[in-house]
C-alpha positions as CSV (number, residue, x, y, z in Angstrom):
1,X,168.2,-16.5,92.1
2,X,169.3,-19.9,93.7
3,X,167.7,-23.0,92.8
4,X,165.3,-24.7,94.7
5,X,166.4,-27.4,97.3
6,X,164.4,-30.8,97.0
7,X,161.9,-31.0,99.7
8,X,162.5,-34.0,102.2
9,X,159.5,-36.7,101.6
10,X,157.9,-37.5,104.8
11,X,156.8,-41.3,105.3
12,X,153.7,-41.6,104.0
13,X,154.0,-38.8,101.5
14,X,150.0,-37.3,100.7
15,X,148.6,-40.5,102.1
16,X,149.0,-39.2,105.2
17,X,147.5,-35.3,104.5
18,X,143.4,-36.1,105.2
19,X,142.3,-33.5,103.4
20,X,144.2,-34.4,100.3
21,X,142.9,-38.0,100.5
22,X,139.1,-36.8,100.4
23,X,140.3,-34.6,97.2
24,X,141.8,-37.2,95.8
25,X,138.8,-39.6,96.2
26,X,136.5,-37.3,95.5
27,X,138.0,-36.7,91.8
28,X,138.9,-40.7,91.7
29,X,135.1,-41.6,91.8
30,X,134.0,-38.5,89.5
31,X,136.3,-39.4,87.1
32,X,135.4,-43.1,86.9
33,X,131.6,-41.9,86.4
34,X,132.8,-39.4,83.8
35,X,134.3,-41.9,81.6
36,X,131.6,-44.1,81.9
37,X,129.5,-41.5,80.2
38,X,132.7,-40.8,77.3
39,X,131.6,-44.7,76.4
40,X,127.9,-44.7,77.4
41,X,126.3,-41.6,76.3
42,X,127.4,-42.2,72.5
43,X,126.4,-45.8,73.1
44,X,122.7,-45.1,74.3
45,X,122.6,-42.2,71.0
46,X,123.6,-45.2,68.8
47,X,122.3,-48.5,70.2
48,X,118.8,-47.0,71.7
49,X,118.5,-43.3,69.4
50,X,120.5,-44.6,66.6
51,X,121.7,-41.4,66.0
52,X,124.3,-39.9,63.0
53,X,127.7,-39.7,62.6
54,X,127.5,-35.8,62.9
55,X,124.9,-35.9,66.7
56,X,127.2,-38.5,67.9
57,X,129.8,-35.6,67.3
58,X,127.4,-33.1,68.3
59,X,127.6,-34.7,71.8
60,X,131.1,-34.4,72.0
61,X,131.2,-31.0,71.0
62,X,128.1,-29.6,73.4
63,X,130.3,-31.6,76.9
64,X,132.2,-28.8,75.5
65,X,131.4,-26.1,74.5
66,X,130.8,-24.0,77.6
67,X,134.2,-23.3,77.7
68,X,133.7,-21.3,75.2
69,X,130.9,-19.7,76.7
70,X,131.6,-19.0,80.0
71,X,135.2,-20.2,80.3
72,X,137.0,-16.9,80.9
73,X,134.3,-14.9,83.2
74,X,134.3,-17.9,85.3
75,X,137.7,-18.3,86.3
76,X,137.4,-14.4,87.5
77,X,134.3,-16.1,89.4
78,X,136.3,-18.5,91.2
79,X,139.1,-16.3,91.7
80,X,136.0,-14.5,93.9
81,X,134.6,-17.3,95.7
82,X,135.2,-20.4,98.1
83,X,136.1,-23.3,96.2
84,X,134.8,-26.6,97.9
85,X,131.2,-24.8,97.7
86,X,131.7,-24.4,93.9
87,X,132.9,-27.7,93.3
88,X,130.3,-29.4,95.4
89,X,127.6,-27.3,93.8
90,X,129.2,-29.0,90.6
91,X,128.9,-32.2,91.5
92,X,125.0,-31.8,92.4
93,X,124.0,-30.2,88.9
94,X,125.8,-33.0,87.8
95,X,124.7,-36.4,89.3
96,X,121.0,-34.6,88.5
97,X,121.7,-33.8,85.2
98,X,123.1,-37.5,84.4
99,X,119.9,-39.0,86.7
100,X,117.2,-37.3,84.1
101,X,118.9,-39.9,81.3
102,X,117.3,-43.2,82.7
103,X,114.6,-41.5,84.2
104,X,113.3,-40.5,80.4
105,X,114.1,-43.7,79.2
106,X,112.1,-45.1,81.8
107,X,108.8,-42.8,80.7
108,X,109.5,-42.8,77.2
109,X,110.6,-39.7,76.5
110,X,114.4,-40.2,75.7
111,X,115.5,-38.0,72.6
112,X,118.7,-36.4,71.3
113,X,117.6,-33.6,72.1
114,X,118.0,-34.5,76.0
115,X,121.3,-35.9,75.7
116,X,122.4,-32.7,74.0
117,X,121.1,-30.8,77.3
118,X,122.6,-33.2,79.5
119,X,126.0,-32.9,77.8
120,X,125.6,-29.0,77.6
121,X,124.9,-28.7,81.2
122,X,127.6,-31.3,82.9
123,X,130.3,-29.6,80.5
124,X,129.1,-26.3,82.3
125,X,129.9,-27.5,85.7
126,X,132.5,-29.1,84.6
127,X,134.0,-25.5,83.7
128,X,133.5,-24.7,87.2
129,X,134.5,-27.5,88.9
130,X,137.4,-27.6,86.9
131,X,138.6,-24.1,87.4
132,X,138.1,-24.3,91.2
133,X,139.9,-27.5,91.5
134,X,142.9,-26.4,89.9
135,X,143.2,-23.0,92.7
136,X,142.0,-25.2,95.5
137,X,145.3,-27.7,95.0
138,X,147.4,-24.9,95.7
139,X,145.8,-24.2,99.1
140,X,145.3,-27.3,100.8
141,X,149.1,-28.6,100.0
142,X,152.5,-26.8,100.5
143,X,154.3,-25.6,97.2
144,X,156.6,-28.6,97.4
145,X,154.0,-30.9,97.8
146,X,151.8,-29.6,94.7
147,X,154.4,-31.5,91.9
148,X,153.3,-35.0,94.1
149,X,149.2,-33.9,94.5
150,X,149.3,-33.8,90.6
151,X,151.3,-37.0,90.3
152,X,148.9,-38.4,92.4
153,X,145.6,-37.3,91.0
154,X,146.8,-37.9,87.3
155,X,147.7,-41.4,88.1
156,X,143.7,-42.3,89.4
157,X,142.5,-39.9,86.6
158,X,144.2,-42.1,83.8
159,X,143.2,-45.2,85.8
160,X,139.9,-43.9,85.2
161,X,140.4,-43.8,81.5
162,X,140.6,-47.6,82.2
163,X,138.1,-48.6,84.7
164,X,135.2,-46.6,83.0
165,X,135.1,-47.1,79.3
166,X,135.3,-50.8,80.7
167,X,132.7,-50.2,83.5
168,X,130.5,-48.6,80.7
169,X,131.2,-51.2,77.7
170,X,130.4,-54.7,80.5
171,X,127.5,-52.9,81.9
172,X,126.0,-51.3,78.4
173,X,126.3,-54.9,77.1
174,X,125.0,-56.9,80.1
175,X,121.6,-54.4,80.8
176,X,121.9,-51.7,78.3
177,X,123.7,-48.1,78.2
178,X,121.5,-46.3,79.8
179,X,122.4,-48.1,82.7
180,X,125.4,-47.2,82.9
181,X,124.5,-43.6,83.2
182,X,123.2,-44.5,86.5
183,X,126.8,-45.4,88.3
184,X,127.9,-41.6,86.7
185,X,125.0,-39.9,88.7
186,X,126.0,-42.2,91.5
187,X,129.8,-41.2,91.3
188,X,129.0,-37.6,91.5
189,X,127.1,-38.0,94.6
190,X,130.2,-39.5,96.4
191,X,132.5,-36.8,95.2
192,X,130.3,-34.5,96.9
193,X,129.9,-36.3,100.3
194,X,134.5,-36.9,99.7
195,X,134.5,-32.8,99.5
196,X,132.2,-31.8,102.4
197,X,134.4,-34.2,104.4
198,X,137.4,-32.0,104.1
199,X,138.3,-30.2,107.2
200,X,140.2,-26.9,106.4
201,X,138.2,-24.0,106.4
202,X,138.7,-21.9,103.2
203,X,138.6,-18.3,104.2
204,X,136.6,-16.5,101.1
205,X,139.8,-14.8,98.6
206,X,141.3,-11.4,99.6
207,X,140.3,-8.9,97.5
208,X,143.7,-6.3,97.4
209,X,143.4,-2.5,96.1
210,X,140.1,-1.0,94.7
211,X,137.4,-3.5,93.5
212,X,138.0,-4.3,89.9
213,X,135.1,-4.6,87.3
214,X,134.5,-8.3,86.0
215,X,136.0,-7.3,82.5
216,X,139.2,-5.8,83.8
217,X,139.7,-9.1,86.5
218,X,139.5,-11.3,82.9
219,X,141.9,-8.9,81.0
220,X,144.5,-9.4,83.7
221,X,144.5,-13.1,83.1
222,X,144.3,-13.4,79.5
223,X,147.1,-10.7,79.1
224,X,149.2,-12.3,81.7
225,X,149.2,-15.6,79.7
226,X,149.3,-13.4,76.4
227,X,152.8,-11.7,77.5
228,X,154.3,-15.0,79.1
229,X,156.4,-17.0,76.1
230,X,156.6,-20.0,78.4
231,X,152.5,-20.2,79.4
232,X,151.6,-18.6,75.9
233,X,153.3,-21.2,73.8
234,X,152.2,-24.3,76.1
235,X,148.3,-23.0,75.6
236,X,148.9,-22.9,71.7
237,X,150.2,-26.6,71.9
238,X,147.3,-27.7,74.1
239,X,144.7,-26.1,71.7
240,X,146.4,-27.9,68.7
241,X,146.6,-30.6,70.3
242,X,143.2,-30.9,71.8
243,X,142.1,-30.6,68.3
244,X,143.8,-33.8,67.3
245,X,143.0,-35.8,70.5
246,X,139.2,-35.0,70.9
247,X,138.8,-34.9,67.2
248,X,139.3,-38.7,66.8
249,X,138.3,-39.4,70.2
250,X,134.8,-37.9,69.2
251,X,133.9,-40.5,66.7
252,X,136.4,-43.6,68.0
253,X,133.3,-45.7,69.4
254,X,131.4,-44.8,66.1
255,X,134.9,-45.8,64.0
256,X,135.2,-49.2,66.1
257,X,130.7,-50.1,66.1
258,X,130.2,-49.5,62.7
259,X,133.9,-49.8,60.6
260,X,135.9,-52.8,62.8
261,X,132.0,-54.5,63.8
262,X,133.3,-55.2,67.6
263,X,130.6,-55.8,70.4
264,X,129.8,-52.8,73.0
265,X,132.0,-54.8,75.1
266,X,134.8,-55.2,73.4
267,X,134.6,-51.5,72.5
268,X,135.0,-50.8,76.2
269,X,138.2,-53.3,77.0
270,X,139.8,-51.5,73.6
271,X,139.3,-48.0,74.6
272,X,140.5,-48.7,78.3
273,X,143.4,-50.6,76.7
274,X,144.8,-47.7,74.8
275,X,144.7,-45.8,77.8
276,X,146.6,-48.0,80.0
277,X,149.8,-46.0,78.9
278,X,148.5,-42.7,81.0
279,X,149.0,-44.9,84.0
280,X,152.9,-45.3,83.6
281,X,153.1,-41.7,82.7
282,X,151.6,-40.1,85.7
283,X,153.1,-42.4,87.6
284,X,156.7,-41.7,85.8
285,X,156.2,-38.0,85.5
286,X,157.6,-36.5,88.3
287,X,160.9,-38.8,87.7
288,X,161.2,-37.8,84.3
289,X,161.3,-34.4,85.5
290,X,163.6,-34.6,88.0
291,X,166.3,-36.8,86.0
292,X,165.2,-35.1,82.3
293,X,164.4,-31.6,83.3
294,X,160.7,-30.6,83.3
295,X,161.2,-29.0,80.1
296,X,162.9,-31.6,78.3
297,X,160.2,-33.8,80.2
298,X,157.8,-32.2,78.4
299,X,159.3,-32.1,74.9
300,X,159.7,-35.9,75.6
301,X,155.7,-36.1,76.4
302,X,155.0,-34.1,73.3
303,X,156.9,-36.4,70.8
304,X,154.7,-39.7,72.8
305,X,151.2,-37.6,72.2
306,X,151.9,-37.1,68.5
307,X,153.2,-39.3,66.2
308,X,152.2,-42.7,67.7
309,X,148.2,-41.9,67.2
310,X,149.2,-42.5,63.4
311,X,148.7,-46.1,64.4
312,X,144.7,-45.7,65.4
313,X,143.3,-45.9,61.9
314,X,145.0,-49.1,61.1
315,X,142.4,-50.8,63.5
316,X,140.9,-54.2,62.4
317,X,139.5,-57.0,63.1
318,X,141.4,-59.6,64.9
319,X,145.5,-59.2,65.1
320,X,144.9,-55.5,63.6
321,X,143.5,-54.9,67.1
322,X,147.0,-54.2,68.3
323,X,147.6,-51.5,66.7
324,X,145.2,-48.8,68.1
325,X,146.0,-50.4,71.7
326,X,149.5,-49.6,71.2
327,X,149.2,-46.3,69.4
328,X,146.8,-45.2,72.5
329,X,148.5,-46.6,75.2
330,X,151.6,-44.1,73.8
331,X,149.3,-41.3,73.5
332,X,148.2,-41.6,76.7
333,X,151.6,-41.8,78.0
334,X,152.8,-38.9,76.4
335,X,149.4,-36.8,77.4
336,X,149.9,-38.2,81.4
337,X,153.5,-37.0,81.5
338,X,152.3,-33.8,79.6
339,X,149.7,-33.0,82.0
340,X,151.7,-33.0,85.5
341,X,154.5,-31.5,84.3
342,X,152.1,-28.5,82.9
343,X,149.9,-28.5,85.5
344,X,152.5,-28.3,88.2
345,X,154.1,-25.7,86.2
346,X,150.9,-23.7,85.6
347,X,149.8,-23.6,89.6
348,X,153.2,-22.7,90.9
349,X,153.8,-20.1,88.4
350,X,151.6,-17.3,88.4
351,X,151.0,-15.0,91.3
352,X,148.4,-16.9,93.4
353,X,146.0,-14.1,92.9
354,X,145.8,-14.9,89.2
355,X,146.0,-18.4,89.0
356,X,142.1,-18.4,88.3
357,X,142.2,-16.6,85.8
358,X,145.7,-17.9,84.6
359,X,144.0,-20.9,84.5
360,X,140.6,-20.5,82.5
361,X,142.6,-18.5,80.1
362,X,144.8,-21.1,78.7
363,X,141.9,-23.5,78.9
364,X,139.5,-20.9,77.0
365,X,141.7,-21.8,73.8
366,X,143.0,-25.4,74.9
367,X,139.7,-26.8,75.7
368,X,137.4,-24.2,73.2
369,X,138.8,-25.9,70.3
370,X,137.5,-29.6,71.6
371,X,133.9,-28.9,70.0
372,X,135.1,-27.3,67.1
373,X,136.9,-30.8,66.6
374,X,134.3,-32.8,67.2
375,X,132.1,-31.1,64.9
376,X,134.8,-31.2,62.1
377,X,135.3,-34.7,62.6
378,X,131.9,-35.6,62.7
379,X,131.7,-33.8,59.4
380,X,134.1,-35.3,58.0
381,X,133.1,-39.0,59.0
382,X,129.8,-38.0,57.2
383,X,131.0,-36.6,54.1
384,X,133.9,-39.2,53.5
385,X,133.8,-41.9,55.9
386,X,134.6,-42.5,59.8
387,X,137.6,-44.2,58.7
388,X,139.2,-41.1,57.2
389,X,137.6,-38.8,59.6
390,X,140.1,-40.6,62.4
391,X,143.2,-40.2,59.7
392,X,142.7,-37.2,59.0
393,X,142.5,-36.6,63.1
394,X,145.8,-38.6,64.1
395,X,147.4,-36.9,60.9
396,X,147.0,-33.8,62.6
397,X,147.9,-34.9,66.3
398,X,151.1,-36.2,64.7
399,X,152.5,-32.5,63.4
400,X,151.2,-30.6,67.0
401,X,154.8,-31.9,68.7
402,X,156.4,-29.0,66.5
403,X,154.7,-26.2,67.8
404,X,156.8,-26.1,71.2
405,X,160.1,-25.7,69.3
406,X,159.3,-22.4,68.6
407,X,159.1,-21.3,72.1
408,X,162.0,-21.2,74.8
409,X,161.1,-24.2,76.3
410,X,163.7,-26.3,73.7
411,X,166.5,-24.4,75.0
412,X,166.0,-24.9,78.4
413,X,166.8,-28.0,81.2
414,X,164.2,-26.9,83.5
415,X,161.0,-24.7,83.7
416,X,161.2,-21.6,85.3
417,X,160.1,-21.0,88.8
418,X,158.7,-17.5,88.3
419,X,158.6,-15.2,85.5
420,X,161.3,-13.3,85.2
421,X,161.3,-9.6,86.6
422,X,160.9,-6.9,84.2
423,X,164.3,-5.6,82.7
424,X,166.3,-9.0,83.9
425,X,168.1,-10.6,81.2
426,X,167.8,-14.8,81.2
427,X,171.9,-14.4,81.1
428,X,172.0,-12.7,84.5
429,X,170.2,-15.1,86.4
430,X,170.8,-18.5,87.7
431,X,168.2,-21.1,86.7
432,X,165.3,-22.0,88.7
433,X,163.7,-25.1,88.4
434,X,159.7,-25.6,88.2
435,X,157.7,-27.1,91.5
436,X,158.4,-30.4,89.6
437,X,161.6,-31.0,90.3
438,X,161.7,-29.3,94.0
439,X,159.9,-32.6,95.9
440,X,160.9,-36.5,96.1
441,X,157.7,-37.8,95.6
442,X,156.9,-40.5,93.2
443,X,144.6,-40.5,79.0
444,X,142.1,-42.7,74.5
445,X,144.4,-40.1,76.9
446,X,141.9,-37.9,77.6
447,X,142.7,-34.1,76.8
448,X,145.6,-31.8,76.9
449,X,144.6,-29.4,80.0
């Protein structure tokens, strides 16, 4: 094998590709409106429902959850379908879903029990969305241009981290939360019109050999990822990871309403503080694996994700402030970096065929342990505090760094390019670097995906 030769940048880069750029605004707005509702939707179950510990976690837990559920038959779904129409079906349940929230609260008829529907049903689409987007990256951009597509959207993502908890905290203080759920329904809407503007036609995905039953499509995928030590090891960090992240994340605007007594505001400038850091990262990531090696890259990102969130619990009142700001903003570097690096990785990877599958199998177990979190951390913030319930969280995010030295990825520069052929020794072969490195192209911290 020879290694890949950097591609040459046009001017302009992505800015220039239309379709990209309704893409990328389309999951710039979505995101904006989906982190309003991380901050709102736990705001309008405390300030209007004045709801527990544990259905503030619930919450968290039911956005979700359907990954679970429906995570792995759906990626053999997409891996059937045209993508735009599934994401822009997505984004319709969605902007509904969030609309029915103010609408309630307008009759009279807001419960927890709503909210738990609402967050149910926008973590289904989600699911969808999120499986589709991932395989529909791939086909609008040219392998060398994937590395910079990811760099790109992780950037505006983790801006969003920022802009929307901030959106949501100003707007839940100056007319109430469920205000804010408005501008989500809103943002959905505009993804959708960004997505039908895209011009390429998407021809509906080849079907090759005999048709295959829906259980033997999902087998394919979750084996593939089973057999690979590179993709297998990589999900198994994510999951632990996720469990960490989300699990302090779940009750953090509980921690800082109730435990550090700061305004709805204030909670909103905090949260979108910490999450300045994913910013830099994406914006850093593709250097760092150019000039580090993507696998060292994300080594690097793994030590940023873990031990600095040891510094969230320590939030107070006043000059104790800047602890949690610093220990997210790291977090949220090391997640950013994390992400494109693994993302690129996991859509140049796989045989194109699978990548659907690929996909929704490492985020069955990556993202199916976010409601398990939440619900263990809302148990533990009702059975010995909120306080220790975000210790016990960090404590755990702190050790998940580990879990990639037991994979090859420590003794390696670079990703691989492709798995390796069956019978060929890693000695006999020259190194091939990941899509990362191949193109000169410049997350709170959400979750590992």
């Amino acid at each position: 094998m020879t290694a890949l030769a950097p591609a040459r940048a046009r001017r302009g880069g992505l800015l220039r590709h239309h379709d990209f750029r309704m893409l990328w605004a389309a999951q710039t707005v979505s995101g904006i409106g989906s982190n309003v509702t991380a901050v709102a939707l736990p705001l309008v179950a405390v300030a209007v429902l004045d709801a527990s510990t544990f259905q503030v976690a619930v919450l968290t837990a039911a956005a979700w959850l359907p990954w679970l559920l429906v995570g792995l038959p759906a990626g053999a779904w997409v891996d059937r379908l045209p993508r735009r129409p599934v994401m822009i079906t997505c984004d319709l349940v969605s902007a509904l879903l969030f609309l029915s929230v103010p609408a309630a609260a307008v009759a009279g008829r807001l419960s927890i029990g709503q909210l738990l529907v609402v967050a149910l049903g926008a973590g289904l689409a989600r699911v969808f969305f999120e499986t589709a987007d991932q395989v529909y990256l791939p086909f609008l951009l040219r392998p060398a241009q994937v590395p910079e597509g990811n760099a790109k959207l992780q950037a505006t993502q983790t801006a969003s981290y920022v802009v929307g908890p901030s959106l949501a905290g100003l707007i839940a203080q100056a007319v109430g939360a469920v205000a804010a759920l408005l501008l989500d329904a809103l943002t959905f809407l505009l993804s959708a019109l960004c997505l039908a503007r895209i011009r390429r036609t998407e021809p509906r995905p080849a079907r090759s050999g005999p048709a295959r039953t829906l259980r033997r499509e999902i087998v394919d995928g979750v084996r593939f990822v089973a057999r690979d030590p590179y993709l297998r090891v990589m999900t198994l960090f994510g999951a632990a990871s996720n469990i960490g992240l989300v699990g302090y994340q779940a009750v953090l605007v509980l921690f800082l309403v109730r435990e550090v007594r700061l305004a709805p505001g204030t909670v909103g400038l905090l949260v979108a503080a910490m999450s300045l850091g994913g910013i830099a990262g994406a914006l850093l990531a593709t250097t760092a694996g150019r000039r580090l090696g993507t696998a060292r890259a994300m080594l690097f990102a793994a030590a940023l994700s873990g031990p600095p969130a040891l510094l969230i619990p320590l939030a107070g009142p006043g000059p104790a402030l800047l602890w949690p700001t610093l220990g997210g903003m790291l977090v949220s570097l090391g997640v950013a970096v994390g992400n494109v690096v693994k993302g690129s990785f996991r859509q140049t990877y796989p045989p194109h065929e699978l990548l659907g599958r690929v996909t929704v199998s490492m985020q069955l177990l990556n993202y199916g342990t976010i409601p398990l979190a939440a619900l263990l951390a809302g148990a533990l913030g009702t059975v010995l505090g909120v306080r220790v319930a975000v210790l016990a969280m960090t404590g755990w995010l702190a050790l998940t760094p580990l879990i990639l030295l037991f994979g090859p990825i420590r003794r390696r520069r670079d990703l691989p390019a492709a798995p390796e052929p069956p019978g060929r020794t890693r000695a006999g072969s020259a190194p091939r670097r990941a899509a990362l490195t191949a193109v000169d192209a410049p997350a709170a911290g959400g979750s590992v995906s």
